[in-house]
VEXVEX-234555 format. One record per residue (C-alpha): residue number from 1; residue in three letters; x, y, z. Coordinates in Angstrom, 3 decimals. Layout:
REM VEXVEX-234555
    i   aa         X         Y         Z
  NUM  ALA         X         Y         Z
...
//
This chain:
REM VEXVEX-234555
    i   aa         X         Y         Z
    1  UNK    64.432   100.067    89.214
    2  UNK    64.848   100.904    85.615
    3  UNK    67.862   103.448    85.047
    4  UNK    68.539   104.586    81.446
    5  UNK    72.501   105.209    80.633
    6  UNK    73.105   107.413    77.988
    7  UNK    76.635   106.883    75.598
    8  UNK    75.549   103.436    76.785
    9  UNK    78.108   102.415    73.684
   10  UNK    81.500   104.816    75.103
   11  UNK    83.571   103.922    77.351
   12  UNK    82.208   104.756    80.866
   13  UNK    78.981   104.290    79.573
   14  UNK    78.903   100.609    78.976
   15  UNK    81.064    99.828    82.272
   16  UNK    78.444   102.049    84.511
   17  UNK    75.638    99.827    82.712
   18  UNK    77.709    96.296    83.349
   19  UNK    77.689    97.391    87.115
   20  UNK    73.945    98.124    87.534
   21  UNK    72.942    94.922    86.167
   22  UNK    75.042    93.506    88.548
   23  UNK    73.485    95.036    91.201
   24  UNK    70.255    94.178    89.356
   25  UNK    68.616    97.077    88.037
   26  UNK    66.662    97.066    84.782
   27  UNK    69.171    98.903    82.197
   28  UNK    67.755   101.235    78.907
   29  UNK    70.999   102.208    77.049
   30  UNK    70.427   104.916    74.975
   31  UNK    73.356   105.894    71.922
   32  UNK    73.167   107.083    68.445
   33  UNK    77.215   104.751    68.177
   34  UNK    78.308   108.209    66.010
   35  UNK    81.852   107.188    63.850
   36  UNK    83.882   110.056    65.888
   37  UNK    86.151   106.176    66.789
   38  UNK    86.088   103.088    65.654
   39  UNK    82.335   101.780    65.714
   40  UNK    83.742    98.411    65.347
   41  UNK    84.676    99.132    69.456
   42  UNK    81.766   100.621    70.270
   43  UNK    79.155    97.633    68.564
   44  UNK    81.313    95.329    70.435
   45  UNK    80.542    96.814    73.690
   46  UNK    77.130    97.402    72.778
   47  UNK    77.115    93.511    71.893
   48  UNK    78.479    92.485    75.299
   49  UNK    75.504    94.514    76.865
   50  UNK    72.867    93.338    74.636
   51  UNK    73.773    89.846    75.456
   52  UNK    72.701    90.148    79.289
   53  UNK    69.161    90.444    80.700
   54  UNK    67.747    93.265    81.697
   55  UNK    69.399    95.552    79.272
   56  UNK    67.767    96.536    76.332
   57  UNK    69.383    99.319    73.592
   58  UNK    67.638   101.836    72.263
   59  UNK    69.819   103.489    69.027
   60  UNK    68.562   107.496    69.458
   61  UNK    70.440   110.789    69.280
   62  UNK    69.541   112.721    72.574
   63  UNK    69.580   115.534    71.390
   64  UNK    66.344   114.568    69.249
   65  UNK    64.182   115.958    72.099
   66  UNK    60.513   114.661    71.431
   67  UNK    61.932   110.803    70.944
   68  UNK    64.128   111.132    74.235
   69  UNK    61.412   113.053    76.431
   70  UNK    59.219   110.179    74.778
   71  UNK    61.349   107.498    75.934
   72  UNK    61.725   109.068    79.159
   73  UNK    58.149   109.355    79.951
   74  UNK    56.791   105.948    78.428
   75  UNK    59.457   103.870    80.553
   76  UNK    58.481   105.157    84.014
   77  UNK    62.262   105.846    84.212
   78  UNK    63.329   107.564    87.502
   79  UNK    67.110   107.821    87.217
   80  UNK    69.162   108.785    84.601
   81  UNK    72.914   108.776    84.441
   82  UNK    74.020   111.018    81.378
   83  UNK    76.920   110.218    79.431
   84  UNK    76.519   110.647    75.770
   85  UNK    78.398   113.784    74.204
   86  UNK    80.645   114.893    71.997
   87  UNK    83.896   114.231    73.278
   88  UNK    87.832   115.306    72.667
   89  UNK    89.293   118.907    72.955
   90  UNK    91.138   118.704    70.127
   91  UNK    88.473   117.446    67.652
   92  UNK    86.817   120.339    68.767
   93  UNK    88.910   122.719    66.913
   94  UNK    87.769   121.802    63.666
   95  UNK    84.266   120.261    64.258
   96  UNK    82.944   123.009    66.793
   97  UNK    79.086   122.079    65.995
   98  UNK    79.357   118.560    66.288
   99  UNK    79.867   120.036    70.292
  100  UNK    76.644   122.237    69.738
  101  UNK    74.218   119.335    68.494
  102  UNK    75.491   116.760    71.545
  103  UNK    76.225   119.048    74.081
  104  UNK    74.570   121.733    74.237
  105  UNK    71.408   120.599    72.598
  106  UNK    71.432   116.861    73.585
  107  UNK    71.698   118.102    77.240
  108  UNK    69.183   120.326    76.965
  109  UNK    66.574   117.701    75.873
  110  UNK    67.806   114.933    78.858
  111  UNK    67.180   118.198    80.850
  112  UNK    63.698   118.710    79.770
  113  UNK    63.177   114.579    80.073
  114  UNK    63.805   114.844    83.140
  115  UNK    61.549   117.679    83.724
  116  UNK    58.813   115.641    81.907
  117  UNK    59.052   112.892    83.442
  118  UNK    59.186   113.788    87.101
  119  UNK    62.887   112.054    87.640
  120  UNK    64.239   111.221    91.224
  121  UNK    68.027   112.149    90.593
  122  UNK    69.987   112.977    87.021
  123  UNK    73.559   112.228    87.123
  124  UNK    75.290   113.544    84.479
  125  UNK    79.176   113.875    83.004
  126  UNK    80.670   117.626    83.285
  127  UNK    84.967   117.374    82.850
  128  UNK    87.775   118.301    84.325
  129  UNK    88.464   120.604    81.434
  130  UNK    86.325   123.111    82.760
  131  UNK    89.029   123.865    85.219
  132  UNK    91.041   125.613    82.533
  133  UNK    94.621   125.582    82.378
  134  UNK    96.242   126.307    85.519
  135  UNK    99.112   124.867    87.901
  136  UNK    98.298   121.714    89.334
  137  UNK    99.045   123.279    93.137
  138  UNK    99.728   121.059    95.912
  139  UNK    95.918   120.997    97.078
  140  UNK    94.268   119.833    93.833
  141  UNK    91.355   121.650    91.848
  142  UNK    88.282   122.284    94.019
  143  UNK    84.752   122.301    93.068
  144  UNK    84.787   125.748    94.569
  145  UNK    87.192   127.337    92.450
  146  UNK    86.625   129.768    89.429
  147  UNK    86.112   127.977    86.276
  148  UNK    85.460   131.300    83.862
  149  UNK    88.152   130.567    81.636
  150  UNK    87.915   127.474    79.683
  151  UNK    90.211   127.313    76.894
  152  UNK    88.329   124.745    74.607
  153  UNK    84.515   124.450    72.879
  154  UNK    84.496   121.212    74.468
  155  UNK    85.210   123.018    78.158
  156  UNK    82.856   125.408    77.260
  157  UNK    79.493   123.225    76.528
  158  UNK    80.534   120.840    79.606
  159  UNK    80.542   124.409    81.874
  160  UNK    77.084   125.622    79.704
  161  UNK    76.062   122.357    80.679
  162  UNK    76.471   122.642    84.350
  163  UNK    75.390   126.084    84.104
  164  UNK    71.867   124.621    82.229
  165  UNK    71.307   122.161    85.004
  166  UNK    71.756   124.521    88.021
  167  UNK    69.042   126.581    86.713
  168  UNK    66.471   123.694    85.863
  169  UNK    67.211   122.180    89.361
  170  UNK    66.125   125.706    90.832
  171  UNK    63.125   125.982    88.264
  172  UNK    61.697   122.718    88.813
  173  UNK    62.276   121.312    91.478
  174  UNK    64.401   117.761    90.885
  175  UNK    68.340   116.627    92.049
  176  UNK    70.701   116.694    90.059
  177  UNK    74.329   115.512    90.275
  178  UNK    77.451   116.760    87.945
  179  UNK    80.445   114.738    87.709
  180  UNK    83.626   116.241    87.160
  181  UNK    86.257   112.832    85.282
  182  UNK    89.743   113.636    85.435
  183  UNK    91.470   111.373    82.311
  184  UNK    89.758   108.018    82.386
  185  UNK    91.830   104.972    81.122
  186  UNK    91.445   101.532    81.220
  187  UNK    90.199    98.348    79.397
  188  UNK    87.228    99.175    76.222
  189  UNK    88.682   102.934    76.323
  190  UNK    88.318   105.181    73.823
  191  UNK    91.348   105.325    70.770
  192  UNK    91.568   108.774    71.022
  193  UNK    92.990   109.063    74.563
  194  UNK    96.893   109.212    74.694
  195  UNK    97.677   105.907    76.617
  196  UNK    95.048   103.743    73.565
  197  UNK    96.891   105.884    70.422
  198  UNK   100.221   104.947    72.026
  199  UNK   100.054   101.335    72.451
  200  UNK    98.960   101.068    69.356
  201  UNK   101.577   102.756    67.863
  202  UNK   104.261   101.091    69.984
  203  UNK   103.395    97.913    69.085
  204  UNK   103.373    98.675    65.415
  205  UNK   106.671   100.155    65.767
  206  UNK   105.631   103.448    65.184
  207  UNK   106.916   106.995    66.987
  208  UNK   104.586   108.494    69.629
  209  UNK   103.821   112.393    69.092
  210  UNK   104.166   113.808    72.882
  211  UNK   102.873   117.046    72.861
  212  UNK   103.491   119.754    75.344
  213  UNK   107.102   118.478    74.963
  214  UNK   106.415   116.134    77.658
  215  UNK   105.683   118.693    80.390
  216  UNK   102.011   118.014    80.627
  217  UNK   100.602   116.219    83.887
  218  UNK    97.120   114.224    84.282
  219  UNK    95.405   112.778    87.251
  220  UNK    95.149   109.652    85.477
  221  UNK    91.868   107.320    87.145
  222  UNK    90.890   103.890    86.092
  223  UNK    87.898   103.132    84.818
  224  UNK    86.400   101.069    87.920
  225  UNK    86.781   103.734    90.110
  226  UNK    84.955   105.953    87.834
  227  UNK    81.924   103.752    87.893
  228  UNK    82.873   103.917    91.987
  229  UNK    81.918   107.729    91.898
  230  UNK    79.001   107.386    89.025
  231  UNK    77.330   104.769    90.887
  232  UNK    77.850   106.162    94.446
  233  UNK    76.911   109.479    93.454
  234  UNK    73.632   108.242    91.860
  235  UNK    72.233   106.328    94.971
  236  UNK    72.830   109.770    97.101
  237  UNK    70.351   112.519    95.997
  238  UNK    71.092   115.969    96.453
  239  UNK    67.708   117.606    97.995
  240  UNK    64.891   118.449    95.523
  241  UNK    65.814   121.531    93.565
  242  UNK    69.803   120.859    94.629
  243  UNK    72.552   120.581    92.070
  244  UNK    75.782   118.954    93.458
  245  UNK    79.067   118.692    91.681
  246  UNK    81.222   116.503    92.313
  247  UNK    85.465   115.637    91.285
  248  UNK    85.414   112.047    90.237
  249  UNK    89.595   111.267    90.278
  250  UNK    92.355   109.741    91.493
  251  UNK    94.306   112.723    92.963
  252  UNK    97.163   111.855    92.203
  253  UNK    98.620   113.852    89.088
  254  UNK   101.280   111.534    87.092
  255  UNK   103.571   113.778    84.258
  256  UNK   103.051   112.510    80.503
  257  UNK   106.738   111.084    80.233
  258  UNK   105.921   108.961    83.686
  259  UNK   102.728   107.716    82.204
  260  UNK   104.621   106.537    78.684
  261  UNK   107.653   104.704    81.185
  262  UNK   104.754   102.729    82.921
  263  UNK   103.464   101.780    78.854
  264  UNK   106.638   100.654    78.167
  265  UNK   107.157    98.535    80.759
  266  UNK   103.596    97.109    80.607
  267  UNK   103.985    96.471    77.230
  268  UNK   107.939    95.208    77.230
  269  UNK   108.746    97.819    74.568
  270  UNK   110.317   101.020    74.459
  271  UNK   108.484   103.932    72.403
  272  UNK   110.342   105.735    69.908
  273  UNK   109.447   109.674    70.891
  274  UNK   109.016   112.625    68.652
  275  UNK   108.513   115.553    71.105
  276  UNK   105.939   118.158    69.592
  277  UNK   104.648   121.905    71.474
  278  UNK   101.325   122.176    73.358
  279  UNK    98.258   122.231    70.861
  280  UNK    95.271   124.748    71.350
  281  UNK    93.037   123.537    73.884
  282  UNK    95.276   121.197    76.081
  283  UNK    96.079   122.705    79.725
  284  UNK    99.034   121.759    81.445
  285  UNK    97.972   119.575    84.411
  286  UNK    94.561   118.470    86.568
  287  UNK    94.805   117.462    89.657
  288  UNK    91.610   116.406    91.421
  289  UNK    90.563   117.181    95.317
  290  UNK    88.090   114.067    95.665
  291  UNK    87.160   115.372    99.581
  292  UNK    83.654   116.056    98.821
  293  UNK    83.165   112.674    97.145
  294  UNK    85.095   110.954   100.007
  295  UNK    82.757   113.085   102.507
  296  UNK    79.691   111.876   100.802
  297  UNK    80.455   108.232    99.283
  298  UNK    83.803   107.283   101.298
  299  UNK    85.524   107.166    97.563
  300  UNK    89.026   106.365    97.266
  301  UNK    90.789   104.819    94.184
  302  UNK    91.569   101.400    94.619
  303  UNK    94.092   100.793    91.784
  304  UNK    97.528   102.788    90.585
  305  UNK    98.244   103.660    87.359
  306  UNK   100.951   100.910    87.198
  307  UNK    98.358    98.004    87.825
  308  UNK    95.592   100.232    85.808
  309  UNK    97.751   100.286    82.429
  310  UNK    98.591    96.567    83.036
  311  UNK    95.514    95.779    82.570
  312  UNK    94.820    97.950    79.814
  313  UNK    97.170    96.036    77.692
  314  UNK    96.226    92.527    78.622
  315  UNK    92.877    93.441    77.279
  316  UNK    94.227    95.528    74.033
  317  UNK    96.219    92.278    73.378
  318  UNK    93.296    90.451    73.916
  319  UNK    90.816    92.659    71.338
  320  UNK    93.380    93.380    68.762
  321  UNK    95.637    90.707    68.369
  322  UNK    98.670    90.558    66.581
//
C-alpha cells in the first residue's frame, strides 16, 4: 500500500515513515522543510529517508490545495497520516498567520484530498494543547472533556482542525482519526522543545531559562511510542463517516525541575538555572488518559523518561559533536 506522510521532514514525521517501510509499505513524504528550526536537521532526516526504497519526497506546501489534491489523486493513495503544521505555542504569539496558512488552510486542502480522492482512513495530528490549562487531576485529561478554552493560536487551529474534520467525516462519508501528542521527545527532535534547547545549552555552559518558575508538569512520551499510537491507530478505521480521537501519551505527568534532574544526570552535568514566570500560552500540566487507545490498540509506553532522555543524548552527542 502506498501511504503519504505529511511533515515527512519533522520529527514524528520521519520516524512514522522509517516504521512503514519497515513494515513495507510504499512511502510519499510530502514537506515544504520551512526554516521555523534548523533545516540543516530536517534535510538530514529527509536524507536518511531518501536513501531507502520505497520512499520517495515530494517538496510541496499542503496548504497549496490543487498540487496536494493533485498528488493525492494521481498516486492512488488510500491512507494518509497528517503531520505537517505549524508548530510551537509560543512562536505563535508573534507569527499568528504562519498558524493560518499551515493549519488552518493546509488542513483544509489534505481534507478536501481526501475527499477527492476517495481515501480509506486519514490520520491526522490534533495536540494536547487543546486541553487548555487546567490541573492535571489524578484521572488524566479525557477525550470527553470540554476543550472550549484554548489559551494559544496554535490550540486554537489544532481544535478548528478537529472541528473541520468532524464535519467532512459526516459530509462525505470517509474515517478519520485525530491524534491528541502529549510532549514528544526523543532522538531527531525538534530544537525548540525544552529538553533539545537545554542540552544544548548545558553543554555549552550556558544557564537554562525555566519558565513557570519550575512549577509546570508534562506527560513527557518518547518518540517510539508515538509512532506506537500513529501506526496502530492508522491500521484501525473508525466506520465510514466516523471521526475518532484519540490521547497518544505516556500518562504519566513528570514536573519541569524532575525532567531537568534526569538531563543532568544523562548528560553528567549540572545546569546552571535562571527561574523565569509562565509565558502567554503555556498551561500548567497535561496529563494523558490513554484508555481508549489501550481499548482499541492495547497501547502502553514501553520506555520511561529516564531511559527516553538517555537516549536522546547519545544521539545529540552523536549529531552535534563537540
Amino acid at each position: 500500500m502506498t501511504v503519504i506522510v505529511t511533515g515527512a521532514a519533522g520529527f514524528i514525521g520521519a520516524q512514522v515513515a522509517h516504521r512503514l517501510l519497515d513494515q513495507g509499505e510504499t512511502v510519499i513524504g510530502v514537506d515544504v522543510l520551512t526554516d521555523y528550526y534548523d533545516p540543516v536537521l530536517k534535510n538530514a532526516r529527509v536524507n536518511r529517508l531518501e536513501a531507502r526504497p520505497g520512499f520517495t519526497m515530494v517538496r510541496l506546501d499542503i496548504a497549496d490545495a490543487e498540487a496536494f489534491i493533485a498528488l493525492v489523486c494521481t498516486a492512488g493513495v488510500k491512507q494518509i497520516v497528517h503531520l505537517a503544521a505549524q508548530a510551537g505555542v509560543r512562536y505563535s504569539i508573534d507569527h499568528p498567520f504562519a498558524y493560518q496558512h499551515a493549519n488552518l488552510a493546509g488542513h483544509l486542502s489534505v481534507l478536501e484530498a481526501a475527499r477527492r480522492g476517495r481515501v480509506d482512513h486519514l490520520v491526522y495530528a490534533s495536540s494536547s494543547s487543546v486541553y487548555g490549562d487546567r490541573p492535571a487531576s489524578d484521572r488524566g485529561f479525557k477525550e470527553t472533556d470540554p476543550v472550549d478554552a484554548p489559551v494559544s493560536l496554535y490550540a486554537a487551529t489544532k481544535r478548528a482542525d478537529e472541528l473541520m474534520s468532524i464535519s467532512y467525516a459526516k459530509l462525505y462519508g470517509f474515517p478519520m482519526s485525530a491524534l491528541r501528542f502529549f510532549t514528544v521527545y526523543g532522538p531527531w527532535g525538534r530544537p525548540d522543545m525544552a529538553y533539545f534547547s537545554f542540552t544544548r545549552k548545558i553543554l555549552a555552559n550556558e544557564p537554562i531559562e525555566i519558565y513557570g518558575e519550575g512549577r509546570m508538569a508534562r506527560d513527557f512520551t518518547y518518540i517510539d511510542d508515538i509512532v506506537d499510537g500513529v501506526l496502530g491507530v492508522l491500521d484501525h478505521p473508525p466506520s465510514p463517516g466516523a471521526h475518532e480521537i484519540y490521547n497518544v501519551g505516556d500518562n504519566e505527568p513528570v514536573g519541569l525541575m524532575a525532567m531537568i534532574n534526569t538531563l543532568e544526570s544523562a548528560l553528567g552535568r549540572e545546569a546552571v538555572k535562571i527561574m523565569r514566570p509562565m509565558q502567554p500560552g503555556d498551561v500548567t500540566a497535561t496529563y494523558a488518559d490513554i484508555s481508549k487507545l489501550h481499548a482499541l490498540i492495547g497501547y502502553r509506553p514501553k520506555v520511561n523518561l529516564t531511559e527516553g532522555l538517555a537516549r536522546f543524548v547519545d544521539w545529540y552527542r552523536g549529531f552535534y559533536p563537540a
